[in-house]
N, CA and C of each residue as an Amber inpcrd file, in Angstrom:
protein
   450
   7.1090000  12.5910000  17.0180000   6.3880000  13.0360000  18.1770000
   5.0380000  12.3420000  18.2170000   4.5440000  12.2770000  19.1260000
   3.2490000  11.6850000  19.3510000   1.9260000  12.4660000  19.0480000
   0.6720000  11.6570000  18.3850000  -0.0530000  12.9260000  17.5410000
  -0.9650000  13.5180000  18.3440000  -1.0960000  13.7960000  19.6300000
  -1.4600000  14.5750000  20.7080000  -0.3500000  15.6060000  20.7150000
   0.6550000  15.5750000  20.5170000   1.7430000  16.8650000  20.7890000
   1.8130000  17.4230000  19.5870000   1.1830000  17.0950000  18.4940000
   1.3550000  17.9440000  17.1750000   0.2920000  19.0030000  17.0000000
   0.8670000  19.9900000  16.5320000   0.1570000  21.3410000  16.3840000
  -0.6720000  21.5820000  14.8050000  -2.1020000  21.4780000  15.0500000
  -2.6810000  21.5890000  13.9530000  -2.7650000  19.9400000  13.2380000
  -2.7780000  19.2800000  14.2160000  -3.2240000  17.8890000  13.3470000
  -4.7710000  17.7230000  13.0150000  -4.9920000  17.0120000  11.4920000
  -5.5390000  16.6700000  11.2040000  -6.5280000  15.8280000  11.7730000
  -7.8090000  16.4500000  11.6340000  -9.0540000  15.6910000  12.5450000
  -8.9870000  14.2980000  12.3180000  -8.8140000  13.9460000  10.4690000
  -8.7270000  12.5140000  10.3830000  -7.7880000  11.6800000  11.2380000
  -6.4510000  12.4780000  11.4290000  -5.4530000  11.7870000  11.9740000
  -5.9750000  11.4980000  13.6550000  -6.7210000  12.9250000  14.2020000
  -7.1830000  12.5550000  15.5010000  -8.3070000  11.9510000  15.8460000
  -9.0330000  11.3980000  14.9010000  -9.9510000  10.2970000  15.0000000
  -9.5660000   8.8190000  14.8050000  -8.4450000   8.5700000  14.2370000
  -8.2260000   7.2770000  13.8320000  -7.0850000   6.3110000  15.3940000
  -7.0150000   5.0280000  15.3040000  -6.9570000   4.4670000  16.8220000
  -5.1810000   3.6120000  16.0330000  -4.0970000   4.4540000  17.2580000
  -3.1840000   4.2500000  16.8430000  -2.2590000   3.6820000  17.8630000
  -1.5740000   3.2510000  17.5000000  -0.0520000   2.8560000  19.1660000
   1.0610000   3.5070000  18.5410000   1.5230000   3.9100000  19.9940000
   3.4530000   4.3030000  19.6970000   3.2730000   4.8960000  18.4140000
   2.6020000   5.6960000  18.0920000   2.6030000   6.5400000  16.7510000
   3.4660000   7.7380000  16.5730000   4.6300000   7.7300000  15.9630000
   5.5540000   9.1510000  15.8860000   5.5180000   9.7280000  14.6010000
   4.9900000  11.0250000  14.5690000   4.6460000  11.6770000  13.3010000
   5.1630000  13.1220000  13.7130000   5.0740000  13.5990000  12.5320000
   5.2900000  15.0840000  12.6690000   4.6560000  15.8770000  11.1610000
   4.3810000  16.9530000  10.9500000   4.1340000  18.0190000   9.8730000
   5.2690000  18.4270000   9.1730000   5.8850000  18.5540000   8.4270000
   6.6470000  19.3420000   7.4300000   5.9430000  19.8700000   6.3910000
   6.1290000  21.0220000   6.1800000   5.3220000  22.1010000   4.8940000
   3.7450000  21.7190000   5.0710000   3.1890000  21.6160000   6.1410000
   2.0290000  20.9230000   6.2560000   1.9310000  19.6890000   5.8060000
   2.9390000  18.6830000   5.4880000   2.5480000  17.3860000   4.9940000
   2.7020000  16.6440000   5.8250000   1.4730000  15.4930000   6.6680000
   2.1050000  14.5440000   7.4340000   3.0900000  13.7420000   7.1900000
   4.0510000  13.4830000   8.0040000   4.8170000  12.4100000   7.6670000
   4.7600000  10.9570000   8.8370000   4.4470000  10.1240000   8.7700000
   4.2640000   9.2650000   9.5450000   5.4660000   8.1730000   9.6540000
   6.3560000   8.7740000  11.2190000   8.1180000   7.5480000  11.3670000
   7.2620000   6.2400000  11.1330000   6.4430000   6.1840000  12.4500000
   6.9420000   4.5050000  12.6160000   5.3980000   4.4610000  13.7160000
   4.8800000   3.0650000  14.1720000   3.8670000   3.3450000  14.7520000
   2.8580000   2.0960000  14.1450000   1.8240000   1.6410000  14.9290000
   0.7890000   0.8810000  14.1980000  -0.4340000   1.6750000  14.0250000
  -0.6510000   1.5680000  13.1170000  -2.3340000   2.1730000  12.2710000
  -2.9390000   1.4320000  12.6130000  -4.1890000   0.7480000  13.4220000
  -5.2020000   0.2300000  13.9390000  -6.4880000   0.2600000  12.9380000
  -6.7630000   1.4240000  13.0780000  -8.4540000   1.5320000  12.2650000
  -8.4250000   3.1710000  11.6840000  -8.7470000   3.1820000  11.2600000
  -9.4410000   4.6150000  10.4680000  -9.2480000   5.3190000   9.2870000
  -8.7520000   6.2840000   8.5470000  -8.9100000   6.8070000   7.5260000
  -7.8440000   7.4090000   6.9500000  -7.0610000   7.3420000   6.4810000
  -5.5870000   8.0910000   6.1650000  -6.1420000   8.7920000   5.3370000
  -5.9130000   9.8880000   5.0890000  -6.4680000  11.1820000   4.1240000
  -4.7570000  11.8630000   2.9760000  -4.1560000  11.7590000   3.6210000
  -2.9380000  12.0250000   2.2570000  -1.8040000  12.3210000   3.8160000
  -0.1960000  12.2360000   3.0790000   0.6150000  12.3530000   3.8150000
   1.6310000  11.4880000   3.3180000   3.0060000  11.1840000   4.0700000
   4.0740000  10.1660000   3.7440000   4.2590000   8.8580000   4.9530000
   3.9250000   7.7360000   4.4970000   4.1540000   6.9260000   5.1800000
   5.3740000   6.4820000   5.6610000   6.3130000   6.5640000   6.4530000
   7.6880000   5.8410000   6.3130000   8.0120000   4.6560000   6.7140000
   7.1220000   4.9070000   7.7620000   7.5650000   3.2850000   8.5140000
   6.6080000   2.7100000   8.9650000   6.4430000   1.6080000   9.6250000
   5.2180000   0.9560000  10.6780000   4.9000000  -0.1460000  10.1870000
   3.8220000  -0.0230000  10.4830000   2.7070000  -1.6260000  10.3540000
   1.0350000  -0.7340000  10.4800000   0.8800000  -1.1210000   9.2380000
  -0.9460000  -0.7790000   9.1610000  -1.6360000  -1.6630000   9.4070000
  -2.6430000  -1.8830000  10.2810000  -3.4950000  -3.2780000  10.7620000
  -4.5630000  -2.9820000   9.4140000  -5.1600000  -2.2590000  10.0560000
  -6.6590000  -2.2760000   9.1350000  -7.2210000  -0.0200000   8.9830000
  -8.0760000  -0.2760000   8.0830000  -8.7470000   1.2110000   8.1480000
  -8.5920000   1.4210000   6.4520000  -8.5790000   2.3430000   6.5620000
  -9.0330000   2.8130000   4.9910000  -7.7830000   3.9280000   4.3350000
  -7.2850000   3.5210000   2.9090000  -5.7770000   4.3110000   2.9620000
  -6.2720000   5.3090000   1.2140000  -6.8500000   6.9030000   1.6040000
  -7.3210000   6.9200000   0.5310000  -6.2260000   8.0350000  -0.4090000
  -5.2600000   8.3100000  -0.4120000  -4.0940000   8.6110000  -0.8050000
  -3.3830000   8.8730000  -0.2120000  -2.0770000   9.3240000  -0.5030000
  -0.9240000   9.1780000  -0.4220000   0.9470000   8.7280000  -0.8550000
   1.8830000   8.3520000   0.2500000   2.9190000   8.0640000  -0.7120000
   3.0430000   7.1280000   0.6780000   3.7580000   5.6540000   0.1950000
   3.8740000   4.6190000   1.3900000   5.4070000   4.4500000   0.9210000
   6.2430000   4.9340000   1.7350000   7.6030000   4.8420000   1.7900000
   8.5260000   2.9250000   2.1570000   7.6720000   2.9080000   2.8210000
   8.2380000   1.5750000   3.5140000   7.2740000   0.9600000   4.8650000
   7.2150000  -0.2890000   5.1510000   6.5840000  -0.6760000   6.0540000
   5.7890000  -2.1400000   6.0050000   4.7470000  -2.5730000   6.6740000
   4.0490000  -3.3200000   6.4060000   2.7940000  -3.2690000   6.5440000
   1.6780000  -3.7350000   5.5150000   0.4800000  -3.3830000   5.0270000
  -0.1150000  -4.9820000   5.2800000  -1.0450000  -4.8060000   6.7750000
  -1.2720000  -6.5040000   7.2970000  -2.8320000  -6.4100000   6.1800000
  -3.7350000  -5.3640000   6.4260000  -4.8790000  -5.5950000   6.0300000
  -5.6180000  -4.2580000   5.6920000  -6.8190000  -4.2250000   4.6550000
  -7.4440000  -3.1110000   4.8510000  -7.5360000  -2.0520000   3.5850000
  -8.3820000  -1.4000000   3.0880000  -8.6230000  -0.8040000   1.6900000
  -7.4120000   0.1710000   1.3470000  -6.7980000   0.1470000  -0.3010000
  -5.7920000   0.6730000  -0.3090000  -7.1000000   1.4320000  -1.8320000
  -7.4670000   2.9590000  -1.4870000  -8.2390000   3.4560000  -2.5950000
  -6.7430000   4.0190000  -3.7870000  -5.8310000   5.1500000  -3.1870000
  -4.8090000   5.4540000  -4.2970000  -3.8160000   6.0840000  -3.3710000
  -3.1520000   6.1010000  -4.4280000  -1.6170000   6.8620000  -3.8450000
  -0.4240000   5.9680000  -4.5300000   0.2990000   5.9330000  -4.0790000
   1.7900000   5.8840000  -4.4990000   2.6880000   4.9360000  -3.7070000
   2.6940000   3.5140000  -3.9710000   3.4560000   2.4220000  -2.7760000
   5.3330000   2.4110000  -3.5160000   5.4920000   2.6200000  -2.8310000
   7.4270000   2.9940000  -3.0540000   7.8440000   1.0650000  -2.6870000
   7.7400000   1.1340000  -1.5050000   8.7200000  -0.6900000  -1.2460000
   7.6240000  -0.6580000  -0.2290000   7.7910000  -2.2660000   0.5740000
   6.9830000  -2.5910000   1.7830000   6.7800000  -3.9170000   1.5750000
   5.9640000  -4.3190000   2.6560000   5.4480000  -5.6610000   2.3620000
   4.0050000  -5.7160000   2.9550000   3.6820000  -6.1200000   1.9220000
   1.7600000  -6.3010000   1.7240000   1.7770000  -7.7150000   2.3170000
   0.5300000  -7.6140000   2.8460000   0.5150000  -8.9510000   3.7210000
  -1.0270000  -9.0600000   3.1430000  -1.7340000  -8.2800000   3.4670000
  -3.7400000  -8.5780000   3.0740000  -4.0390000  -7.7850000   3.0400000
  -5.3720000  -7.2570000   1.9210000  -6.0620000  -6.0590000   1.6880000
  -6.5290000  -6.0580000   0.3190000  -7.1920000  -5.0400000   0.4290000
  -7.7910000  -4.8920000  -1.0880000  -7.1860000  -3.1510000  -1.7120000
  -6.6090000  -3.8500000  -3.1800000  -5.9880000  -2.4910000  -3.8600000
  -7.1560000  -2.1710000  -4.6200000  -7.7070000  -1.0880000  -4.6270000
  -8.5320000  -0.2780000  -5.8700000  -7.8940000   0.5540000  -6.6290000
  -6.9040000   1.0440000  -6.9180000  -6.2990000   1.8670000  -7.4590000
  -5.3130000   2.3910000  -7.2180000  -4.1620000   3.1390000  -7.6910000
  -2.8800000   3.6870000  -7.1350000  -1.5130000   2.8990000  -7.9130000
   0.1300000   3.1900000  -7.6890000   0.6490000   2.8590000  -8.7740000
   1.6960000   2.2610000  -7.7000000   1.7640000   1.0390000  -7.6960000
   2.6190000   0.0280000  -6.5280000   4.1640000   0.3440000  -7.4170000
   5.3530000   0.3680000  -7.1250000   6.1560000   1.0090000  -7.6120000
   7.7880000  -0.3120000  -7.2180000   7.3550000  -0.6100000  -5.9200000
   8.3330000  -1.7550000  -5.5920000   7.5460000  -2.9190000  -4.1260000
   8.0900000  -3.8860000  -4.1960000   7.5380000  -4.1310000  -2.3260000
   7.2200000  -6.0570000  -2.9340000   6.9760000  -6.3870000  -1.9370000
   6.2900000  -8.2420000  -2.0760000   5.0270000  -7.6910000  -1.8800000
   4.2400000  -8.5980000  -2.3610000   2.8900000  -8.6410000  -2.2280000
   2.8350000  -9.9750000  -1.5390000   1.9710000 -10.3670000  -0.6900000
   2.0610000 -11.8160000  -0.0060000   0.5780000 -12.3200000  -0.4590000
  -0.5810000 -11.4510000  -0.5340000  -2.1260000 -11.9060000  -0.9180000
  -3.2860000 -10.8890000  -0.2130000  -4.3230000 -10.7950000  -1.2530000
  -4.7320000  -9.6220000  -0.9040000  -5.9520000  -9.8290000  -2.3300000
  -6.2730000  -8.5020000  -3.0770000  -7.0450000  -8.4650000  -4.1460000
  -6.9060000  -6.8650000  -4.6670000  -5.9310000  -7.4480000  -5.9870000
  -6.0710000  -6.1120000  -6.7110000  -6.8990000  -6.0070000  -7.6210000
  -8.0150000  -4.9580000  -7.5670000  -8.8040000  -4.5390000  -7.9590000
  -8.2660000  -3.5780000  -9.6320000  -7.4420000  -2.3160000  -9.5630000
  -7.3630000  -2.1190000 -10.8170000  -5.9270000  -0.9340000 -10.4400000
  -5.2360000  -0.7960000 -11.3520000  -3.7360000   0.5280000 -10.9330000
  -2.3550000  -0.4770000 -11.8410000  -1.6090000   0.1330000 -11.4680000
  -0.2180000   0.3090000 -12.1110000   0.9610000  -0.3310000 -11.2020000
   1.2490000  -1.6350000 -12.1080000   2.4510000  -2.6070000 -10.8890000
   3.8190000  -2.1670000 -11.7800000   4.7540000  -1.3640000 -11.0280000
   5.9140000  -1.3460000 -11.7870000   6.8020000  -2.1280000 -11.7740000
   7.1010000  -2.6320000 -10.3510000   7.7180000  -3.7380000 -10.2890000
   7.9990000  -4.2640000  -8.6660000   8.2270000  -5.6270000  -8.7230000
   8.1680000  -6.0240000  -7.0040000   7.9720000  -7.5980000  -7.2700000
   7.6290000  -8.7370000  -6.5030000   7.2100000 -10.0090000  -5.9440000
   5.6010000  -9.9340000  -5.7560000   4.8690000 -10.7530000  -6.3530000
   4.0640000 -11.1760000  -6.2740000   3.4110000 -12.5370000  -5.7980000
   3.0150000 -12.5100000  -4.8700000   3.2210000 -13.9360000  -4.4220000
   2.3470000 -14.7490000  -4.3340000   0.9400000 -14.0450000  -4.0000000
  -0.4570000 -15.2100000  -3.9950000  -1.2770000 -13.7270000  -4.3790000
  -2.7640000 -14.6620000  -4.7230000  -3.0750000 -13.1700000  -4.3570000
  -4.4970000 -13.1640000  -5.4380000  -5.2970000 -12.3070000  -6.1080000
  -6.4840000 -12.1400000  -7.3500000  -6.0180000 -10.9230000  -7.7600000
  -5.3430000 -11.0090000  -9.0230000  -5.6450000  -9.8770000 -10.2320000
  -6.5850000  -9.6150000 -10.7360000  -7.1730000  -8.4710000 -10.6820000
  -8.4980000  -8.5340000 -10.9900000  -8.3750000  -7.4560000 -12.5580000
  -7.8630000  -6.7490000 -12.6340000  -7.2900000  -5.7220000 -14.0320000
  -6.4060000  -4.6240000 -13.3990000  -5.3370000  -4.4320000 -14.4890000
  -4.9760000  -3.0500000 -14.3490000  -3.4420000  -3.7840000 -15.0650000
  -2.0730000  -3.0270000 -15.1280000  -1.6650000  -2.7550000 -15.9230000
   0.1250000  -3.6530000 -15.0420000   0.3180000  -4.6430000 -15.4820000
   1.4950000  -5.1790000 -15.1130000   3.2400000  -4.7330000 -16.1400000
   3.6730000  -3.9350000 -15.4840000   4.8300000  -3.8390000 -15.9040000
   6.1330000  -4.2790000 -15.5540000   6.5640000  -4.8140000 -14.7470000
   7.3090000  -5.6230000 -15.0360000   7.2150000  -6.8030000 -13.2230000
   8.2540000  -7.4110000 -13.3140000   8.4610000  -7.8560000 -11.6200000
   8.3170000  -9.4670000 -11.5750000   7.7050000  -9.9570000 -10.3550000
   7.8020000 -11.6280000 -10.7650000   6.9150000 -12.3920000  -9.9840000
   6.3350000 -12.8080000 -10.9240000   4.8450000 -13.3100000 -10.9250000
   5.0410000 -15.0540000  -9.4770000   4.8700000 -14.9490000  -8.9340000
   4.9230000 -16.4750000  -7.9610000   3.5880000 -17.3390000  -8.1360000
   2.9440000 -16.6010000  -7.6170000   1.3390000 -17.7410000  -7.4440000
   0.2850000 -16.7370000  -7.5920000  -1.2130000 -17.0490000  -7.8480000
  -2.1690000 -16.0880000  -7.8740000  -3.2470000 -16.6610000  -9.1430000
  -4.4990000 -16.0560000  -8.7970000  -5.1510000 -16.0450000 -10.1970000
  -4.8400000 -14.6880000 -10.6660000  -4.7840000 -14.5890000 -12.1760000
  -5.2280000 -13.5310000 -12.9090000  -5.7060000 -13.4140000 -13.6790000
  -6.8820000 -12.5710000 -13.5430000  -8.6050000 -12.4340000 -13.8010000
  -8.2300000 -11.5940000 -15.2710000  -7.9380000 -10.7400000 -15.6230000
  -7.6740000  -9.6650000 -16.3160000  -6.7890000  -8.5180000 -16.3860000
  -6.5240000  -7.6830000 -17.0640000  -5.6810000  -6.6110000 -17.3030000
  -4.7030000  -7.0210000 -18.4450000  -3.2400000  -5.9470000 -18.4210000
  -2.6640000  -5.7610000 -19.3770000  -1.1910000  -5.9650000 -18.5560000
  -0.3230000  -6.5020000 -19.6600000   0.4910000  -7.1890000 -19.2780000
   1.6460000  -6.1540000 -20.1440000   2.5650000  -5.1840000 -19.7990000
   2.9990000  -4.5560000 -21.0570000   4.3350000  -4.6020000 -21.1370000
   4.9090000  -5.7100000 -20.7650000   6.4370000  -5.7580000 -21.0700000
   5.9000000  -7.9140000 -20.9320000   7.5720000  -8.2090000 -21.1860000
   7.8580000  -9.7310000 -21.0600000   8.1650000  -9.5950000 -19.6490000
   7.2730000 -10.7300000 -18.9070000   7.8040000 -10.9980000 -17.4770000
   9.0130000 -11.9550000 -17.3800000   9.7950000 -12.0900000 -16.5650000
  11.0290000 -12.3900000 -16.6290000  10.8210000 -13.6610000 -15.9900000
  11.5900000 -14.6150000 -16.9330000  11.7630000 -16.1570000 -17.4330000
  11.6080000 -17.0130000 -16.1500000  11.7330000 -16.4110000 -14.9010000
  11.6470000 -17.3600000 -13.7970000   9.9650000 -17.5400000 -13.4890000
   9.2210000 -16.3600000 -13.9430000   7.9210000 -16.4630000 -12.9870000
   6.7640000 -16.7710000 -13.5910000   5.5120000 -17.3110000 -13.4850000
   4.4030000 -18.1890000 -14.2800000   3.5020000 -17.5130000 -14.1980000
   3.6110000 -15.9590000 -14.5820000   2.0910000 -15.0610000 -15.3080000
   1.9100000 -16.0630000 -16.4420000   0.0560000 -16.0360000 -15.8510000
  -0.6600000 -17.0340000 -16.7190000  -1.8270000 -16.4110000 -16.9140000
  -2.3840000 -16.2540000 -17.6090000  -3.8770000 -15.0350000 -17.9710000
  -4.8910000 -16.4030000 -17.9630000  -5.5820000 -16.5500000 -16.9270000
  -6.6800000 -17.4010000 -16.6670000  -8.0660000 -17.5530000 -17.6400000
């Protein structure tokens, strides 16, 4: 449904600048179908689908979608595809990364493709292109991909 027809939405949600946005509440938790995120502040909820332009993503769970640009503070990335932005924290779980800057959190596994490691904790997945600045590396990356600790 569209977040003018939802009952009891979140101020953050009704301040932030959206298109074709279909969401709804369950148990009070937003869940967000499908829709572009433009600008503003995600405060917690389930992402499922869409395209995030830009704004600020300060927890949550990102089900699927695409992530063009824009601060990722924490939460929980399931699959997707990262296109640009900056990660500060949170535990990326599956998805491509295309380039961006991770700042510090928990890679379980996914494509990595360009991009600045800056620290935090690589567990498994496959390294393509990128600098990496620092962190911890805690399994063997697998024989095709060129993690290289700069």
């Amino acid at each position: 449904m569209r977040i003018e027809d939802l009952e009891n939405a979140p101020q953050w949600l009704l301040n932030a600048k959206t298109q074709y946005a279909d969401v709804d509440i369950v148990n009070g938790i937003l869940h967000w179908h499908n829709g572009i995120w433009q600008r503003g502040t995600w405060e917690n909820g389930i992402w499922e689908n869409g395209i995030w332009k830009n704004g600020v993503w300060n927890y949550g769970t990102w089900e699927f979608g695409t992530w063009e640009n824009g601060i990722w503070k924490d939460g929980v990335w399931e699959i997707g595809v990262w296109e640009f932005g900056t990660w500060e924290f949170g535990t990326w779980e599956n998805g491509i990364w295309h380039r961006g800057t991770w700042k510090k959190g928990i890679w379980r596994d996914g494509i990595w493709r360009d991009g600045i490691w800056e620290y935090g904790i690589w567990h498994d997945g496959i390294w393509r292109d990128g600098s990496w600045q620092a962190g911890y590396k805690s399994r063997l990356v697998k024989p095709d991909t060129q993690l290289v600790k700069n």
